[in-house]
N, C-alpha and C positions, 0 to 999 in steps of 0.2 A: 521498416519503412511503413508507416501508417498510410500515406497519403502519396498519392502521386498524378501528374496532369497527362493526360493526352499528347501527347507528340508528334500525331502521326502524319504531319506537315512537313514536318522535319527528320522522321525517320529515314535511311538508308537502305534499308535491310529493303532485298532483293528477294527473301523469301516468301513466293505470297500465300501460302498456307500458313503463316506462322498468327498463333493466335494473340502473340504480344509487341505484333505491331504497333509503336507507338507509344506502347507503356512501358518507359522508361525501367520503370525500379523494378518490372517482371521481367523484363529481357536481361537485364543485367545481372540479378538473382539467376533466372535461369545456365545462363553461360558458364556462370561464375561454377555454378556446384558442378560441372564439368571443364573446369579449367579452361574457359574458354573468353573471348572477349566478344562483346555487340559488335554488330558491321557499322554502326557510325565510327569506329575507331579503326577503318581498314579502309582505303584509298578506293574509288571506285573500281579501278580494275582487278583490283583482291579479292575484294567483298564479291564478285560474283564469282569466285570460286567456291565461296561456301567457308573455306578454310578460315575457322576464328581462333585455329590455337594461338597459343600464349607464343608459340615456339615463331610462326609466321610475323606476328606481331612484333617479336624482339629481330627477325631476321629484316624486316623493312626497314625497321626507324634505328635500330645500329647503325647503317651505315651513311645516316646524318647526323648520325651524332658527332 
């Protein structure tokens, strides 16, 4: 990813030490190489647990599925 915008209107993330607030394609990179997913992809009362695995992710939205 060459290029990427500012987001940080639109971020989520409840982390406020995180240095890629905002920046989409770094948060994303980042999580990813720890199997992990960004807190825009987790309901606000998840995302303030911190918890981004793949595993919490798959356990919320199964069971809309």
């Amino acid at each position: 990813m060459t290029s990427c915008s500012n987001n940080a209107d639109k971020c989520s993330c409840t982390y406020e030490p995180c240095s890629r607030k905002g920046n989409c394609c770094q948060c994303i990179s980042y999580h990813w190489e720890m199997r992990e997913l960004p807190a825009c992809l987790f309901p606000a009362e998840v995302e303030k647990t911190y918890d981004r695995s793949l595993k919490k992710f798959i356990e919320i939205y199964s069971k809309q599925i």
